[in-house]
BAVOFI-121201 format. One record per residue (C-alpha): chain; residue in one letter; z, x, y; residue number from 1. Coordinates in nm, 2 decimals. Layout:
REM BAVOFI-121201
A;A;Z;X;Y;NUM
...
This chain:
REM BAVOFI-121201
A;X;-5.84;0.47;-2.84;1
A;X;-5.79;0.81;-3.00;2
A;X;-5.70;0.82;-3.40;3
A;X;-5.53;1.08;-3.53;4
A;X;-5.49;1.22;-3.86;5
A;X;-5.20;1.11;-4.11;6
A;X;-4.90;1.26;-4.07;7
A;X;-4.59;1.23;-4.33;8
A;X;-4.28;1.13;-4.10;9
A;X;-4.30;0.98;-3.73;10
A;X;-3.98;0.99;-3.56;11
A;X;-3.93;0.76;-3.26;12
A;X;-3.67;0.88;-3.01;13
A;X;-3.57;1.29;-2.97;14
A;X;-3.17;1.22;-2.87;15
A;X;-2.95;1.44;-3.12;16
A;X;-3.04;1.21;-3.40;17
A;X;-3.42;1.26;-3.40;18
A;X;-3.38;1.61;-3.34;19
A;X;-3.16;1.66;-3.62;20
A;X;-3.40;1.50;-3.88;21
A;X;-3.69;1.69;-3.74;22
A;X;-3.53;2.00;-3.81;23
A;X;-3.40;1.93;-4.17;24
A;X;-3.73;1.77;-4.27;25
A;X;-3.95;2.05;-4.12;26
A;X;-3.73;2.31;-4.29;27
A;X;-3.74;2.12;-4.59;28
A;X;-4.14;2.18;-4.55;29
A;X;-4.24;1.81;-4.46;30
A;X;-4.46;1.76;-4.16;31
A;X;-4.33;1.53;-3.88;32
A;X;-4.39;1.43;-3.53;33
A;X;-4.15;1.31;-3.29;34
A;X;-4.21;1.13;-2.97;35
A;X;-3.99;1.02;-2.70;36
A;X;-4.05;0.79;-2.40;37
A;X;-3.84;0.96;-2.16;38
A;X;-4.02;1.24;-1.98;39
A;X;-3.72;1.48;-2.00;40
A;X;-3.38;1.51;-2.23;41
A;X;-3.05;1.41;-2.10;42
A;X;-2.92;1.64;-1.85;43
A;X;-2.60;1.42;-1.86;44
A;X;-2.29;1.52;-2.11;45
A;X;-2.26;1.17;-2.23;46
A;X;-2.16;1.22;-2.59;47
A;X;-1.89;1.55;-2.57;48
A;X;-1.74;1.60;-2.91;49
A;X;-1.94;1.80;-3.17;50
A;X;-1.69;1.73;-3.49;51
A;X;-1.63;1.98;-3.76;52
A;X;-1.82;1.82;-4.01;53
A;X;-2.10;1.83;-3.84;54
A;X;-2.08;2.18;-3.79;55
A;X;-2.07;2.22;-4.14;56
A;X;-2.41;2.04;-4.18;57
A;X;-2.54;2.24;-3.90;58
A;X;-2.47;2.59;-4.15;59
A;X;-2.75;2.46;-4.35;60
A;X;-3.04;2.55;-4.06;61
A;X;-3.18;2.87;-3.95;62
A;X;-2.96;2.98;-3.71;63
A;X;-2.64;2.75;-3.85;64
A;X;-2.37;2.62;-3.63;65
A;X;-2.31;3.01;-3.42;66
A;X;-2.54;2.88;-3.13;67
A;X;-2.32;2.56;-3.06;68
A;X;-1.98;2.70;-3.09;69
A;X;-2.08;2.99;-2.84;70
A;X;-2.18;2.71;-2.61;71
A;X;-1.91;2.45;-2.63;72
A;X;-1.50;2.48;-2.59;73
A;X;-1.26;2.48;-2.89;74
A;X;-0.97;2.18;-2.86;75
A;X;-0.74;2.22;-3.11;76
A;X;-0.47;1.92;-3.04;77
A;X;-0.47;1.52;-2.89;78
A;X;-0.13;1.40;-2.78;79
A;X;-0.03;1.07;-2.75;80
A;X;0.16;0.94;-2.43;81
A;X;0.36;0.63;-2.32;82
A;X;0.48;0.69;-1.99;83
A;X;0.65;1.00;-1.98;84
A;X;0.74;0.93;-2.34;85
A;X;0.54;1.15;-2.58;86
A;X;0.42;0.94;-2.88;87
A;X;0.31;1.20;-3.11;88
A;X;0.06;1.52;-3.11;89
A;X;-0.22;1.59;-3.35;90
A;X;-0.32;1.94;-3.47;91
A;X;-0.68;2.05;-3.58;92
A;X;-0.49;2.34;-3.79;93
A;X;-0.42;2.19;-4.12;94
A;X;-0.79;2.12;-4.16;95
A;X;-0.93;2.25;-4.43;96
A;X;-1.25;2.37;-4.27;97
A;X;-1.40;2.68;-4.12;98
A;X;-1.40;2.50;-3.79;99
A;X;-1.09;2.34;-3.77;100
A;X;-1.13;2.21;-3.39;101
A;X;-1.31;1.94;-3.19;102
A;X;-1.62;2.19;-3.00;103
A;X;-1.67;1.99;-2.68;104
A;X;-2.02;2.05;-2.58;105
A;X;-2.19;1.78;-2.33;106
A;X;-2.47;1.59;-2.51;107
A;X;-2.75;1.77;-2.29;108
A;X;-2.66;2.12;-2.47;109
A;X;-2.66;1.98;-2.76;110
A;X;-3.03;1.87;-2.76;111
A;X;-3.10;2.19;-2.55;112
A;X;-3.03;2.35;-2.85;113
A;X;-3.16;2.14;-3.12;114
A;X;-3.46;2.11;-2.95;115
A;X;-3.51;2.50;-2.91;116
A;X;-3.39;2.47;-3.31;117
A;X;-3.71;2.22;-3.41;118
A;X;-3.97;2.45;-3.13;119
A;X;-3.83;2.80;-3.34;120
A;X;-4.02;2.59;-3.63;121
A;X;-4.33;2.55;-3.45;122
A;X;-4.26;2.19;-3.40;123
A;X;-4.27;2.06;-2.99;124
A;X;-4.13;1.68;-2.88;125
A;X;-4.40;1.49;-2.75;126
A;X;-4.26;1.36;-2.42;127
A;X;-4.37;1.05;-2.21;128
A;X;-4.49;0.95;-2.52;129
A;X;-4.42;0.57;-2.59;130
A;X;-4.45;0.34;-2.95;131
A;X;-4.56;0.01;-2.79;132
A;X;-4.59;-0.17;-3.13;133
A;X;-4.58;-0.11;-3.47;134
A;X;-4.70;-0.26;-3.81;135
A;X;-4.55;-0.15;-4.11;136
A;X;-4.78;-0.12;-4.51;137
A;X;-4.63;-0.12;-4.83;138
A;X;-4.73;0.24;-4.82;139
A;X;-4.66;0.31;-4.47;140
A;X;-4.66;0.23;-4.08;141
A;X;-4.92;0.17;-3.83;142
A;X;-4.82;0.27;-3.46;143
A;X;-4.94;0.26;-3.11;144
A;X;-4.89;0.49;-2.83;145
A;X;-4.88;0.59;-2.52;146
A;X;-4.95;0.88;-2.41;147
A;X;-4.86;1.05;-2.10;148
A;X;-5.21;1.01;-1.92;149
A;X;-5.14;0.60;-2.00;150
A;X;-5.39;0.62;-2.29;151
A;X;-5.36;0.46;-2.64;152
A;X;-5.35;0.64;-2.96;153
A;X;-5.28;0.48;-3.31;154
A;X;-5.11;0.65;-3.50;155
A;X;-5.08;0.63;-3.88;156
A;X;-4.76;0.84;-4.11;157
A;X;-4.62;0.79;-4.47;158
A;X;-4.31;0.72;-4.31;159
A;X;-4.14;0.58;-3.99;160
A;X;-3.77;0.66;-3.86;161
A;X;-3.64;0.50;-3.57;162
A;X;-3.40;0.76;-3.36;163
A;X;-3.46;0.53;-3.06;164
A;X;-3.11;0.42;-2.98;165
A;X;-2.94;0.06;-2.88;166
A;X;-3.25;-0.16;-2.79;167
A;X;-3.48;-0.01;-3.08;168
A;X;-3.83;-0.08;-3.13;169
A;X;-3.79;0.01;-3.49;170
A;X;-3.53;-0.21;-3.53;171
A;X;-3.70;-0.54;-3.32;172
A;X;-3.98;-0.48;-3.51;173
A;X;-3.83;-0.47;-3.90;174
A;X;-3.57;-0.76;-3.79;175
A;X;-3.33;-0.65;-3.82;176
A;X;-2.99;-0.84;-3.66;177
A;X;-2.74;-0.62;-3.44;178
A;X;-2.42;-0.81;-3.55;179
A;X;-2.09;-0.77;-3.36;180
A;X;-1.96;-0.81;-2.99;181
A;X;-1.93;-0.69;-2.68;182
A;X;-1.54;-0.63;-2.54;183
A;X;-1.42;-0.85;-2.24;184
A;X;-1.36;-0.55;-2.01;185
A;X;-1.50;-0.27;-1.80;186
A;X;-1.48;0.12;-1.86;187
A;X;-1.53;0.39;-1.64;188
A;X;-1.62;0.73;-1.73;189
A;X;-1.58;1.02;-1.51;190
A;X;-1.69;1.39;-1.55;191
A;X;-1.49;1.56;-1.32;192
A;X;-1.32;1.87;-1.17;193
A;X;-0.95;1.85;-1.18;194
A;X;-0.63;2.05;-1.10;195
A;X;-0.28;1.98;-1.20;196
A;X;-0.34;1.86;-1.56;197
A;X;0.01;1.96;-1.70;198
A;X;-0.13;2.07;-2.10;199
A;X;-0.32;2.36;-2.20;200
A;X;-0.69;2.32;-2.14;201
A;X;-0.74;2.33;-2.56;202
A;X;-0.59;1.96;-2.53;203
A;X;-0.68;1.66;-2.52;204
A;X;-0.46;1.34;-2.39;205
A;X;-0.45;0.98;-2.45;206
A;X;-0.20;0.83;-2.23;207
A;X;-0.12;0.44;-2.31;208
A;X;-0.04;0.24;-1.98;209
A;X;0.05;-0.10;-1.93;210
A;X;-0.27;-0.16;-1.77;211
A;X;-0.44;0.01;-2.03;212
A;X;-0.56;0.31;-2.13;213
A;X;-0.64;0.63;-1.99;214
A;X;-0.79;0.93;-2.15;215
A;X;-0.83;1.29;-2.07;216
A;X;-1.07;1.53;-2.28;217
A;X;-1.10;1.89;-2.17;218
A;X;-1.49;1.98;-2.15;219
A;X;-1.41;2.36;-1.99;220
A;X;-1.16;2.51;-1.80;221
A;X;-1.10;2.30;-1.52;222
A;X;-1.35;2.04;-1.62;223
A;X;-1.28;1.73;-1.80;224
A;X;-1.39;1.39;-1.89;225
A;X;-1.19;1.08;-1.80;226
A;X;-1.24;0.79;-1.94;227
A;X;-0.96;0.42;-1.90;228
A;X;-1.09;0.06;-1.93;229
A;X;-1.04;-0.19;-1.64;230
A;X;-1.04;-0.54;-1.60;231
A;X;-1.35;-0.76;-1.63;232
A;X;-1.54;-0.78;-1.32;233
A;X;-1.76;-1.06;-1.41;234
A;X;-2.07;-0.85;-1.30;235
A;X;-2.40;-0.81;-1.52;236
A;X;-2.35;-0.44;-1.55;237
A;X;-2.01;-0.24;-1.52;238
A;X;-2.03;-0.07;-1.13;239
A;X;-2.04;0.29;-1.09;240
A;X;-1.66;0.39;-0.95;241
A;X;-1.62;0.59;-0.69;242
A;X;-1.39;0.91;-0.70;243
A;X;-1.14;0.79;-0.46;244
A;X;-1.10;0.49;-0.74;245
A;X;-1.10;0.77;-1.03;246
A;X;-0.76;0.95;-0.80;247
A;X;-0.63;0.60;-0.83;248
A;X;-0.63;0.52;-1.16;249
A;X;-0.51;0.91;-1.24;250
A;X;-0.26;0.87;-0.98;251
A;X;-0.16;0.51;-1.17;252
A;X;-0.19;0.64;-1.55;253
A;X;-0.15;0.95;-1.57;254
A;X;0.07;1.22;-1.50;255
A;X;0.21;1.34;-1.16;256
A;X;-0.01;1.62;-1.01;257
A;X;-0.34;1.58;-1.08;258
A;X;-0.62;1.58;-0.86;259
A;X;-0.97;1.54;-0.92;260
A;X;-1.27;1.69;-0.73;261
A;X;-1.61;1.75;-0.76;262
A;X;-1.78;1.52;-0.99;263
A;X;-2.05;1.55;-1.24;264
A;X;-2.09;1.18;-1.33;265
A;X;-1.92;0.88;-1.20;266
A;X;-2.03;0.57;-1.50;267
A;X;-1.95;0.24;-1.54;268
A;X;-2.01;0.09;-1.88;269
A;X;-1.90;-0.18;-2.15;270
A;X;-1.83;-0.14;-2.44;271
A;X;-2.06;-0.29;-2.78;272
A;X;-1.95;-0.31;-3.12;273
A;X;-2.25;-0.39;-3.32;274
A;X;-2.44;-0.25;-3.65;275
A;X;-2.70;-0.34;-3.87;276
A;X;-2.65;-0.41;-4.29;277
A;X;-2.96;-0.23;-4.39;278
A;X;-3.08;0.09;-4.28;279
A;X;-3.39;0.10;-4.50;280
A;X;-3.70;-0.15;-4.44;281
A;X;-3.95;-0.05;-4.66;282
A;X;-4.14;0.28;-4.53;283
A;X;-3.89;0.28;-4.17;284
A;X;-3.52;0.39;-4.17;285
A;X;-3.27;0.30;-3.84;286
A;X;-3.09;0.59;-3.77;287
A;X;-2.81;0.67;-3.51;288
A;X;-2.73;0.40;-3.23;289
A;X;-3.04;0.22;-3.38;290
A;X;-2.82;0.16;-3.68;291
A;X;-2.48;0.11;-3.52;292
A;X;-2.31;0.16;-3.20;293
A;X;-1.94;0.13;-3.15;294
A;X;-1.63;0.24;-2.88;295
A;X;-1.63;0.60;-2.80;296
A;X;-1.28;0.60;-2.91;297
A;X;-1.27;0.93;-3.15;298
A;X;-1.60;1.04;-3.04;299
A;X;-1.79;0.98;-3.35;300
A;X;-2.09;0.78;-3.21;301
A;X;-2.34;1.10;-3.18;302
A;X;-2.16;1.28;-3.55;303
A;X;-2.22;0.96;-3.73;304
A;X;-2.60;0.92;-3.61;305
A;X;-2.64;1.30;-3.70;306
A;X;-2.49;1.28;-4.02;307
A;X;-2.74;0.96;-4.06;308
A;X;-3.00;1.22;-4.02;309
A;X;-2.90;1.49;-4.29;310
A;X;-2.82;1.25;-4.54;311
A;X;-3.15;1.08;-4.55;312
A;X;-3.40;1.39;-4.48;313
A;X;-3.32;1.60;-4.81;314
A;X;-3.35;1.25;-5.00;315
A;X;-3.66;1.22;-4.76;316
A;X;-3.79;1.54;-4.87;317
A;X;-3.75;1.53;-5.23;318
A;X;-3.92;1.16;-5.25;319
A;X;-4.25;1.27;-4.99;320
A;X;-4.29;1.58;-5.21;321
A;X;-4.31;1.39;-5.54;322
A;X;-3.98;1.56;-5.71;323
A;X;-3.77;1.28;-5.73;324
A;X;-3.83;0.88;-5.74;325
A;X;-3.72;0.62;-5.46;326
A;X;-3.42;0.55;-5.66;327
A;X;-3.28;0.85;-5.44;328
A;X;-3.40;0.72;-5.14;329
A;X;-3.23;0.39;-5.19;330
A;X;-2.91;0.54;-5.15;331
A;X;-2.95;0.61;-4.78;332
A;X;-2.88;0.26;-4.70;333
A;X;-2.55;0.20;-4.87;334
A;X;-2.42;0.52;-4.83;335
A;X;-2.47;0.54;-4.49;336
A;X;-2.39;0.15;-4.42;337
A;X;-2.09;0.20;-4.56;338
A;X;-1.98;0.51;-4.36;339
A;X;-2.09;0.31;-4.04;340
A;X;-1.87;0.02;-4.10;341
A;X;-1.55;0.29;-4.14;342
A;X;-1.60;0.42;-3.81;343
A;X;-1.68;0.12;-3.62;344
A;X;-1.33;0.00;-3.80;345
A;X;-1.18;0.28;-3.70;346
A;X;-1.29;0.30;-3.32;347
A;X;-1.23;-0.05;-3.31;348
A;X;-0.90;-0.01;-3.41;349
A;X;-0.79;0.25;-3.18;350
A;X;-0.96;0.10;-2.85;351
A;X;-0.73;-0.21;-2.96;352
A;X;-0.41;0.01;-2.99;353
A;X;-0.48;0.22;-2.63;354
A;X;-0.57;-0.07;-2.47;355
A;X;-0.33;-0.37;-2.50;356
A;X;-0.10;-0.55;-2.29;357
A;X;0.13;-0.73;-2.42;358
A;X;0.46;-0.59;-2.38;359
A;X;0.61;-0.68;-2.72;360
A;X;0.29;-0.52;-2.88;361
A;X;0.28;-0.22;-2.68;362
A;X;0.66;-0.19;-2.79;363
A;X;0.59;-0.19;-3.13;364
A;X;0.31;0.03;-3.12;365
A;X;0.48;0.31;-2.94;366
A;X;0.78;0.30;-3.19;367
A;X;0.57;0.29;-3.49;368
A;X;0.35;0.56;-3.36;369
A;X;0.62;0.73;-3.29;370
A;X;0.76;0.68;-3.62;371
A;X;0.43;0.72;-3.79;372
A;X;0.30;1.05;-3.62;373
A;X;0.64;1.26;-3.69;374
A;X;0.52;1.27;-4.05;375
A;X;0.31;1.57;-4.10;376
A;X;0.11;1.39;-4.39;377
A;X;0.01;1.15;-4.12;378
A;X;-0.09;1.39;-3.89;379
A;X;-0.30;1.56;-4.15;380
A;X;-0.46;1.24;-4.26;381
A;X;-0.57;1.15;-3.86;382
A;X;-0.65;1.46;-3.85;383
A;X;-0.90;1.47;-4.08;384
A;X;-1.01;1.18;-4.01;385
A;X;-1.10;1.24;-3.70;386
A;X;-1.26;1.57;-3.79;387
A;X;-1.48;1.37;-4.02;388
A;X;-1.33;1.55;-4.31;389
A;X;-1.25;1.20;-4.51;390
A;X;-1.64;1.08;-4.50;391
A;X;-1.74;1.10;-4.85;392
A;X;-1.99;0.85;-5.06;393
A;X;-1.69;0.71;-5.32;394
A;X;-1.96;0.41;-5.38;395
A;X;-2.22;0.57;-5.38;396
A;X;-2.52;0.46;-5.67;397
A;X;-2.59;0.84;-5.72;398
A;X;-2.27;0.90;-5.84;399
A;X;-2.21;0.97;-6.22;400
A;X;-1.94;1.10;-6.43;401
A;X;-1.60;1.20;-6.35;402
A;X;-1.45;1.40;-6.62;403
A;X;-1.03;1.36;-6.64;404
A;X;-0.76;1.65;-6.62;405
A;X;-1.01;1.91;-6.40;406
A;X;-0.87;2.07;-6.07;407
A;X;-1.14;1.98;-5.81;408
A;X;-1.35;1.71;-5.62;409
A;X;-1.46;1.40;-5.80;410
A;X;-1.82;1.24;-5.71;411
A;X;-1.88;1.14;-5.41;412
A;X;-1.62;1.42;-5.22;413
A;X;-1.74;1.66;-4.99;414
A;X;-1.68;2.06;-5.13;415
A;X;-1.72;2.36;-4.98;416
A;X;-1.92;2.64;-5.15;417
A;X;-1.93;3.02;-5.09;418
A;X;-2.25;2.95;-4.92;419
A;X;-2.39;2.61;-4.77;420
A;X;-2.53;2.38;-4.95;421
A;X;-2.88;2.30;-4.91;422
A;X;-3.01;2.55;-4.67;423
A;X;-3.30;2.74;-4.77;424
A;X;-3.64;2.58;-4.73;425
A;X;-3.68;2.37;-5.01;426
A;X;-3.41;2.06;-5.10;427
A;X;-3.24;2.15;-5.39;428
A;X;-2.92;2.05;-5.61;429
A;X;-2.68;2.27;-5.69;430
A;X;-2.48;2.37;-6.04;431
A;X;-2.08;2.46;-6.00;432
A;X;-1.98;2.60;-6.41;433
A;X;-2.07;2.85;-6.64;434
A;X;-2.18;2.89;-6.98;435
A;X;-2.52;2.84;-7.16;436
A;X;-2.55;2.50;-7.18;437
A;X;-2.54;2.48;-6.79;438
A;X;-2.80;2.76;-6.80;439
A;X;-3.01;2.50;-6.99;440
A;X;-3.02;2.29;-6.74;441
A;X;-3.15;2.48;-6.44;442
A;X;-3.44;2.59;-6.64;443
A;X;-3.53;2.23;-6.79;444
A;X;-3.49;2.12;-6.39;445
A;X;-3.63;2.40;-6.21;446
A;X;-3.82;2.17;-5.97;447
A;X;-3.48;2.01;-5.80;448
A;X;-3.14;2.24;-5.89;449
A;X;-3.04;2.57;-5.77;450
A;X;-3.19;2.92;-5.96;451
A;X;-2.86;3.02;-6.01;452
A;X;-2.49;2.90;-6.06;453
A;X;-2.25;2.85;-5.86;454
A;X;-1.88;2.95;-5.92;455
A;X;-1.67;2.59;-6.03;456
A;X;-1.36;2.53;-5.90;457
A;X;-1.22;2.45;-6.23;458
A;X;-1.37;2.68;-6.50;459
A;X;-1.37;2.39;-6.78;460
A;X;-1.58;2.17;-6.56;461
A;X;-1.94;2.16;-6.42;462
A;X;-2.00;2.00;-6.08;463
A;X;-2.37;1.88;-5.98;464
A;X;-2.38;1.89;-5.60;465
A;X;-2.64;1.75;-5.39;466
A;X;-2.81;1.96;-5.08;467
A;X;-2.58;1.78;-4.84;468
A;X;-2.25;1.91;-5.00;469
A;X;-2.11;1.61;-5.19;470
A;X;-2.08;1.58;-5.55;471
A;X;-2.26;1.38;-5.72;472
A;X;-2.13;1.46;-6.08;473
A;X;-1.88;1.61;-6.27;474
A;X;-1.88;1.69;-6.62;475
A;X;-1.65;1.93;-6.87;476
A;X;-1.82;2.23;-6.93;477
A;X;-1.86;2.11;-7.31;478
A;X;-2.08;1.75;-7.27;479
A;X;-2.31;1.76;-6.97;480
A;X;-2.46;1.43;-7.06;481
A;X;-2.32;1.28;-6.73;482
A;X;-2.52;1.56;-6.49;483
A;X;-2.80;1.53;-6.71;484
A;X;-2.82;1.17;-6.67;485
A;X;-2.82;1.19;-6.35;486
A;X;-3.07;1.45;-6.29;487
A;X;-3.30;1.25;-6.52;488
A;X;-3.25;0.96;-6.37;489
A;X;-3.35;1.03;-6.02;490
A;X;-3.64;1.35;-6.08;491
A;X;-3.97;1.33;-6.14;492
């Protein structure tokens, strides 16, 4: 057995998730290692959408979000289809973002390029490298590992994340249960070549059939991904379809016209709706699919586990450092819990919409999405939503203070600045107002908040906004008490 010396964070499994925490905590100056079983990344496109809020988050690194968008392809609209009957179309354009798109990027670019991200910070992936067990301290975690050579190396760190998807060691080992269900049908997914398809490439289309649904997301010109759920077929695992069966179903769904060719990857899969209620355990923290998986429907599976990742390494950061107490790190789990039970809601919802067949429902769903997705201020709201611009922490225990009759985001809200939050190399809060008494406070909390201030949105207010970009408090620029209470209650 080799021992090796302590390290501050181990993260098990370098998918999107691990990569992403890796990144924000070694920018954020805390030492980590992350391991991964498999001897390579992906090379397969498996998750495809790259949402806008994540690009957002991604501003906040060395480099920012540039790298991705140059590698992916901009859609801008989903229609909705019943036949030859057109339901309803969503923009991207009313989004009030910088990158008011879906970027379609297969998964395998996006860890190409998070993992050059975390090796530009002089941290490398140890690969082939396996947890076989773990035992978790009050003050800590004791791991095993293999190693490539099929030696065993125990590991000791502060802290212990698991990144390491569906069937997580992490999560076996703290106990915690995977509640929900599995649905009673077969999906195919196929990454294919196709001509004919009868909407600009920037499009994607969701075409509700009476045998179900059928769904068509542009990853490049000429190449898409299709994706349309079958009956059961009573095997163990879902069988891989063939690309005469793909034609068949296209022909059958979808349009007249198209023809596919050429495929990347033919899949067969099911699909699980199941998540955990705690996220924290102590010194370990479930992240991504370890945390929750759910229906691809919306494509937020990948975003979510991400967005697991930046909320918890600035809180992760601040804690490990000694500048702020646990209180701030018992947030992760409710905030994030929270968020995953919206979007496994949500995807549930709309694989149930695409995918029944019952005549009378599928009636009443096209004419009240019909209905429903003529309004502009529903389109904007499923829009957003789908965008990921309606996450927000409305619950959320750091939340204090919500001063009446001021023109801008109340706690918990996501707000943009001039300049992202959080980036830099240290985790830091940020102060939105003006006047002396908000001067004040950066100097008495040097340690956590921003040198300077930041312009408000309302002058007569003072917003306190964490590293991640949401607000945490809002006061009138005359009584602070509520941001100072909250600083002081979280910082050492």
């Amino acid at each position: 057995m080799i021992r090796n010396s302590l390290k501050k964070v181990l993260i098990i499994g370098a998918g999107p998730v691990g990569l992403t925490l890796a990144i924000e905590l070694t920018r954020f100056g805390i030492p980590v290692r992350i391991i991964d079983k498999a001897a390579e990344r992906t090379d397969k496109s498996k998750a495809l959408v790259v949402w806008s809020r994540t690009l957002e988050l991604l501003d906040r690194q060395p480099g920012g979000s540039a790298a991705f968008i140059e590698a992916g392809f901009k859609a801008h609209a989903f229609s909705f289809l019943s036949g030859d009957r057109l339901i309803g179309r969503v923009t991207m354009e009313s989004v009030a973002t910088p990158y008011p798109y879906a970027l379609m990027l297969p998964q395998a670019d996006t860890e190409r390029l998070l993992e050059e991200r975390l090796a530009s910070l002089g941290v490398t992936v140890q690969r082939s490298t396996e947890a076989v067990s773990i035992a978790l301290r009050d003050d800590g975690a004791d791991v095993v590992l293999r190693l490539p050579d099929g030696r065993e190396e125990n590991e000791s760190a502060d802290w212990l994340v698991g990144c390491d998807g569906a069937h997580s060691l992490v999560r076996h080992t703290v106990g915690a249960t995977f509640d929900g269900s599995t649905m009673d049908s077969d999906w195919i997914l196929a990454d294919v070549h196709m001509r004919g398809y009868p909407v600009p490439d920037t499009e994607a289309t969701v075409y509700w059939h009476e045998d179900g649904a059928f769904v068509v997301f542009p990853i490049s010109p000429g190449r898409y991904r299709l994706l349309a759920d079958l009956p059961p077929s009573g095997e163990a695992h879902p069988p891989t379809p063939t690309l005469e069966q793909v034609q068949t179903l296209i022909d059958r769904r979808g349009p007249q016209g198209m023809t596919a060719f050429d495929p990347i990857w033919l899949a067969g899969f099911r699909i699980n709706g199941r998540k955990v209620t705690r996220y924290r355990w102590g010194r370990a923290f479930l992240c991504g699919d370890a945390a929750h998986v759910h229906s691809p429907a919306g494509g937020q599976g990948m975003n979510t586990g991400m967005q697991d990742a930046f909320n918890l390494a600035w809180k992760l950061a601040l804690v490990a450092q000694g500048r702020a107490t646990e209180a701030l790190i018992d947030s992760f789990s409710p905030e994030r819990s929270d968020v995953g039970e919206q979007v496994l809601k949500n995807a549930e919802r709309l694989t149930l919409v695409g995918t029944t067949r019952n005549p009378v429902a599928r009636t009443v769903r096209d004419v009240m999405g019909h209905l429903m997705l003529g309004l502009a201020p529903v389109q904007n709201r499923v829009a957003d939503t789908m965008t990921e611009m309606t996450i927000g922490y409305p619950e959320s225990p750091l939340n204090a203070g919500s001063a009446s009759g001021l023109n801008g985001p109340e706690p918990g809200q996501r707000v943009l600045g001039d300049r992202p939050f959080g980036a830099g190399s240290e985790a830091r809060y940020a102060l939105l107002g003006s006047g002396s008494a908000a001067a004040e406070l950066i100097g008495r909390y040097a340690n956590v908040l921003e040198a300077e201030l930041r312009t408000p949105p309302d002058p007569n207010g003072v917003w306190l906004v964490r590293p991640d970009g949401y607000v945490a408090a809002v006061a009138r620029h005359d009584d602070l008490s509520a941001i100072e209470k909250s600083l002081a209650r979280l910082m050492v």
